[in-house]
N, C-alpha and C positions, 0 to 999 in steps of 0.2 A: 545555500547559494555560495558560501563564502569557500564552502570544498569543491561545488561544482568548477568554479573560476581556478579555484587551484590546481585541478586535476585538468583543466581547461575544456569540459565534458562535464555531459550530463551521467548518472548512473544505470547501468541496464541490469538486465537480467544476468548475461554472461561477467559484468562490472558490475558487482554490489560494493564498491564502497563507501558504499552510505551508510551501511548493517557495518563493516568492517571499523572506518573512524567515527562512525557515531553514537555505538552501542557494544559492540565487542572489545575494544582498546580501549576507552575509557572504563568499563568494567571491570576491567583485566585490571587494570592499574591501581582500579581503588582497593578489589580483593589485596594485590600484590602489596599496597601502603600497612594495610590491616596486619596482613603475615608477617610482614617486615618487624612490626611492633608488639609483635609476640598474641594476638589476641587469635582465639579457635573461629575459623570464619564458615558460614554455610551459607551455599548462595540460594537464594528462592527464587526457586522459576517459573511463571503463570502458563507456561505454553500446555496445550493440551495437544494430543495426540491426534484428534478428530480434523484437528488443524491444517494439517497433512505438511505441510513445509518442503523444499526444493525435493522433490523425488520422494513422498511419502518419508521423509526422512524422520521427523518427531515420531509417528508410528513405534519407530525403532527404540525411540529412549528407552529409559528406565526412569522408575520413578525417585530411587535414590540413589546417587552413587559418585564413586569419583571421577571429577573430571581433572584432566591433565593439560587444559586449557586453563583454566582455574587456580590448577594444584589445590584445591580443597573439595568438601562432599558438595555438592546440587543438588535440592529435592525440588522437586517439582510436583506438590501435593494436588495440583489441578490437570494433571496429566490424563488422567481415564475421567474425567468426568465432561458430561454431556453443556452445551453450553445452556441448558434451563438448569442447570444442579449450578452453572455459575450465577443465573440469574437470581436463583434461589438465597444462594448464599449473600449475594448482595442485600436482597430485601430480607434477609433476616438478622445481619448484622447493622443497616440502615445505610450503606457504604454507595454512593451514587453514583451511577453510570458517567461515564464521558458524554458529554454531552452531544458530539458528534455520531454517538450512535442514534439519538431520537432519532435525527436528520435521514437516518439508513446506511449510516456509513460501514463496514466491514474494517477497515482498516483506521487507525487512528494515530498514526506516526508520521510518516511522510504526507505532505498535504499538497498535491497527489502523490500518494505513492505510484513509482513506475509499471506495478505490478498491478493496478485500480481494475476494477470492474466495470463496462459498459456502466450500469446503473451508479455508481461513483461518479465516474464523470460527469455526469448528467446531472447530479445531487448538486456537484460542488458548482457547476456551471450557475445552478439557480438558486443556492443557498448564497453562496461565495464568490459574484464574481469577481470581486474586486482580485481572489488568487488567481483567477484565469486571464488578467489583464497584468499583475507582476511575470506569469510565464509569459507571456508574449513580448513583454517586455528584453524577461531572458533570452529568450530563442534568439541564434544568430548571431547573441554576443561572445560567445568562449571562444568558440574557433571558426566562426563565418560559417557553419555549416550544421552546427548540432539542432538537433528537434528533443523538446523533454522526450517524447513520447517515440519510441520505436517507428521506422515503417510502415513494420508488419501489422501496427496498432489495428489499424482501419482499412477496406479493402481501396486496390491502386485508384480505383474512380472518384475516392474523396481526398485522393494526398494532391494539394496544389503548389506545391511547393520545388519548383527545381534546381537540382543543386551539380557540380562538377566534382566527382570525388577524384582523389588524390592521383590516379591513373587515367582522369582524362573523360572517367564516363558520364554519361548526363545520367542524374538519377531522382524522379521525384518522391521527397518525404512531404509525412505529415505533419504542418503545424499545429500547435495546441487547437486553435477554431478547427482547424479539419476534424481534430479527435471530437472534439464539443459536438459541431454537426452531426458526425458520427451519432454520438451518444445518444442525441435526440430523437433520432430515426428508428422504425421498428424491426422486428425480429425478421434477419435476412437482409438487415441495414437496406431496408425499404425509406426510401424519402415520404412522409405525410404532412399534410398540411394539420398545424396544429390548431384543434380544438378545443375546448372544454370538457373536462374531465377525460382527454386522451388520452389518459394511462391505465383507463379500467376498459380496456377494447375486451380483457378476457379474465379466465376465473386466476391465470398465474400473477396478473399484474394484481390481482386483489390482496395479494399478502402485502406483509408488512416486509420494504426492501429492507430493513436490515437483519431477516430471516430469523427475528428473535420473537416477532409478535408483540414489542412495545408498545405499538399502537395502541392496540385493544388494553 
């Protein structure tokens, strides 16, 4: 939040600086303190390839080599392996999961990340809501007009929100609750009255959402 306010915005897709000053730069810097002080540095990277990243871009990596981001080697020994060969290695070294995966989570760094999954939202809505009541909090305050969540998040019938952009035109976004309602709603962002046990309507919703099979 304390970058959102700085940057007076939230971060998007086409604005990642959130990857930029929160993981990239600081990284950089600690490598660069390292080199500085004469010591041989090798960065380790967890990303795996299956991953896919902005344009199938991890695809591309390699699994050892130099980076000039870096100026040193990056290996990234978890690059071709399947995420049960990472589950695997967890339970054989006894190395325990984030805990936000039990939950279903896919993602475990931004809490929400801007990039969230329908099924995310909806997790954090009802695991966490107390983070869905600091967003709303946020919303509104950096520049009178920002939403966490993109627009395009949700279709136009759930964005309640109207705003004037900078040339004068009326334009409705989504607030965080419009994304939440979203989220709740079924495939085809169909409104239902909620139920009991209304997440097992079919054989998809019977996995385990964080597509790892924790559950079981």
């Amino acid at each position: 939040m304390d970058l959102a306010k700085w940057k007076k915005r939230f971060p998007s897709r086409k604005a990642r600086f959130c990857t930029q000053y929160l993981k990239v730069i600081p990284s950089r810097e600690d490598v660069m303190r390292l080199l500085r002080s004469g010591h041989e540095v090798i960065v380790h990277s967890g990303v795996r390839a299956a991953e896919g990243g902005p344009n199938g871009s991890r695809a591309k990596l390699v699994e050892r080599g130099f980076s000039d981001m870096f100026a040193c080697v990056v290996n990234r020994p978890l690059l071709h392996k399947t995420l049960a060969d990472v589950l695997e290695i967890h339970k054989r070294y006894d190395v325990p999961l984030n805990a936000l995966y039990g939950y279903g989570a896919k993602r475990v760094g931004c809490f929400p990340c801007i990039n969230s999954q329908k099924a995310e939202i909806k997790l954090i809505s009802i695991h966490f809501p107390e983070r869905i009541a600091e967003l709303r909090i946020a919303e509104g305050t950096l520049n009178g007009i920002d939403t966490f969540f993109h627009r395009n998040t949700v279709p136009e019938r759930f964005r309640s929100r109207e705003i004037m952009t900078k040339d004068g035109r009326k334009m409705r976004v989504a607030t965080i609750d419009d994304v939440v309602r979203w989220s709740h709603t079924g495939k085809g962002a169909r409104e239902r009255t909620p139920v009991l046990f209304e997440d097992f309507y079919d054989d998809d919703t019977l996995v385990c959402p964080s597509g790892a099979g924790m559950c079981e």
